[in-house]
C-alpha positions in Angstrom: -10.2 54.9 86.0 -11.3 55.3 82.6 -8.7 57.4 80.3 -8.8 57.7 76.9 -6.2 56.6 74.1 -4.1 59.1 72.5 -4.6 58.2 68.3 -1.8 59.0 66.8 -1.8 61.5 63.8 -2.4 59.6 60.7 -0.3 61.3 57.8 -2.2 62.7 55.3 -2.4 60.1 52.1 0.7 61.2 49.4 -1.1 61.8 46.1 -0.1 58.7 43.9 1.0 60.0 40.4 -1.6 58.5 38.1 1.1 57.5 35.5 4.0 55.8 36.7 6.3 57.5 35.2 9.5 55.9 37.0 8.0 52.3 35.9 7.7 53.3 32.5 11.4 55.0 32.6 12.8 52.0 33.5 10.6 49.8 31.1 11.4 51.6 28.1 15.2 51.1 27.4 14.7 47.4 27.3 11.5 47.2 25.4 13.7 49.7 22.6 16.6 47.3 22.6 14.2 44.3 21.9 12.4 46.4 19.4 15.4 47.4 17.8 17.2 43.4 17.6 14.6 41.1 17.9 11.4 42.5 15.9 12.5 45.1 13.6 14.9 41.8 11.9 12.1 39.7 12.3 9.8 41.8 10.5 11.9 43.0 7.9 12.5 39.6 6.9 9.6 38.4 7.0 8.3 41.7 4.6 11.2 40.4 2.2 10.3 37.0 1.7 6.8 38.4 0.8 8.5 40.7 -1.7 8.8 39.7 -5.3 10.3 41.0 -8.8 6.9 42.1 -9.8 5.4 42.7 -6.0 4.2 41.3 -3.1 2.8 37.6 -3.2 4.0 34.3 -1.8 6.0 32.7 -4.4 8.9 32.5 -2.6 7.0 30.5 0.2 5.9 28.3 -1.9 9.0 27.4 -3.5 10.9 26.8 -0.3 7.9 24.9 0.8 7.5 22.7 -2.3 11.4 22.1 -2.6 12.7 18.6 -2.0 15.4 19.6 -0.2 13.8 21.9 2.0 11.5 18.9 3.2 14.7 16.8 3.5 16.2 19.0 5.6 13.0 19.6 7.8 12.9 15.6 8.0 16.5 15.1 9.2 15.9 17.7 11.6 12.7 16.1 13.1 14.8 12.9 13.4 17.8 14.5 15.0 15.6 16.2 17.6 13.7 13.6 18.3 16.9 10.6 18.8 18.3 13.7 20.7 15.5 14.0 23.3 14.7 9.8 23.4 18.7 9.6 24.4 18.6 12.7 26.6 16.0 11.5 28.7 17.2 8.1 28.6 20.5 8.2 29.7 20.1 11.3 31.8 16.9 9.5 33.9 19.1 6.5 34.0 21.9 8.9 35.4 19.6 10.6 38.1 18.4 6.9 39.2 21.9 5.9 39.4 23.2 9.1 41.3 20.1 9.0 43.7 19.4 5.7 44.6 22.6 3.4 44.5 25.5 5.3 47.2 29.3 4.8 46.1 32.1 6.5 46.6 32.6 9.1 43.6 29.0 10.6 43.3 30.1 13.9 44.6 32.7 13.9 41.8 29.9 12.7 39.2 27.6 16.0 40.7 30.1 18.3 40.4 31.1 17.0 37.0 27.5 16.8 36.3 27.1 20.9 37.3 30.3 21.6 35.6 29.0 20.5 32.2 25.8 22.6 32.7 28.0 25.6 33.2 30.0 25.0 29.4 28.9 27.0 26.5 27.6 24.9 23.8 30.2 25.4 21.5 33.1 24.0 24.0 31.3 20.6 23.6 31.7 20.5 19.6 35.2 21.7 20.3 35.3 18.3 22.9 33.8 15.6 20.2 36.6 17.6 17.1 39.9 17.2 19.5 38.8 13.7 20.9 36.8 11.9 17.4 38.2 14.4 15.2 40.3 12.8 12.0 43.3 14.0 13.7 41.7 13.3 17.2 43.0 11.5 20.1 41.0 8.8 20.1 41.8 7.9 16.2 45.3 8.9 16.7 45.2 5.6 19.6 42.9 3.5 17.1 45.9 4.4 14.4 49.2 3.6 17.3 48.0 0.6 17.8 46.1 -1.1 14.5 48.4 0.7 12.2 45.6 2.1 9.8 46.3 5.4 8.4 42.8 6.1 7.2 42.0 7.1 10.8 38.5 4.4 11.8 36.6 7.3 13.1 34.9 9.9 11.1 31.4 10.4 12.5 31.0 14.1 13.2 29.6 15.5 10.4 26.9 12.9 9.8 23.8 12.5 11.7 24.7 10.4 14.8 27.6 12.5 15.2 24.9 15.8 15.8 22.8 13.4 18.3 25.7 12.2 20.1 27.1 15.7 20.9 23.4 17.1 21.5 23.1 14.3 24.0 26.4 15.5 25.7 25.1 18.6 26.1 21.7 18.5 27.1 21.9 15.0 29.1 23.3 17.1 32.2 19.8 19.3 32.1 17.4 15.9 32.8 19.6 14.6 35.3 19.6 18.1 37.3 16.7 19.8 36.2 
């Protein structure tokens, strides 16, 4: 009662190509388009702030560098970045706490409001703070109805804490649903 086991044929290995040539077909339109918008600007920028009247050096470098304004600039944007990520993690771990811990009845609502913010482009959000804390806004056109000042109480946007409050607008909804 002892039979033997059929085997059944085994194809015959298919000879792998020793350049993937459909890999690099599919690779190479992509790579060109970043070549083309991403490091061809970069480097050519970068090869004309070396260039000056009388050749190549770093003058230019160090006068941007060694301006007072530049390192103004670079300040207030260190500060700005840094109130912006202190509130955004603030608020939007106070946010998450609340959401996940304490139940009521709208915290659906607040989720999907949450998400819905997350979904905005960026620029929707500065278009937000102009039409509601705007000079001609609706928030100072209600400060002006009912104290009667013309001037209009509100004008915050273009100063500092007007950047850090709309940056935490925008990116509080990212640390409360990471």
């Amino acid at each position: 009662m002892t039979t033997t086991l059929e085997r059944p044929e085994t194809a015959a290995p298919q000879h792998k190509d020793p350049i993937p040539w459909r890999r690099i077909g599919w690779t190479l339109p992509p790579l060109l388009l970043v070549l083309v918008f991403a490091v061809y600007p970069t480097a050519r920028v970068l090869t004309e702030s070396l260039s000056t009247g009388s050749g190549t050096g770093l003058s230019t470098w160090s006068s941007v560098l060694g301006s007072e304004l530049f390192r103004t600039a670079l300040w207030r944007t260190i500060q700005i970045a840094v109130a912006s990520t202190l509130g955004c993690l603030i608020l939007g771990t106070f946010l998450a706490l609340v959401l996940a811990f304490v139940p009521f009845a709208g915290s659906k609502v607040v989720g999907r409001l949450i998400d819905t913010v997350l979904a905005l482009p960026s620029f929707l959000i500065t278009l937000a703070f102009t039409f509601l804390y705007g000079t001609a806004g609706a928030v100072n056109a209600l400060i002006i109805s009912i104290t009667g000042d013309a001037s209009g109480p509100l004008n915050f946007l273009n100063t500092p804490f007007g950047v850090i409050a709309a940056e935490i607008t925008f990116f509080t909804p990212f640390v409360v649903r990471p």
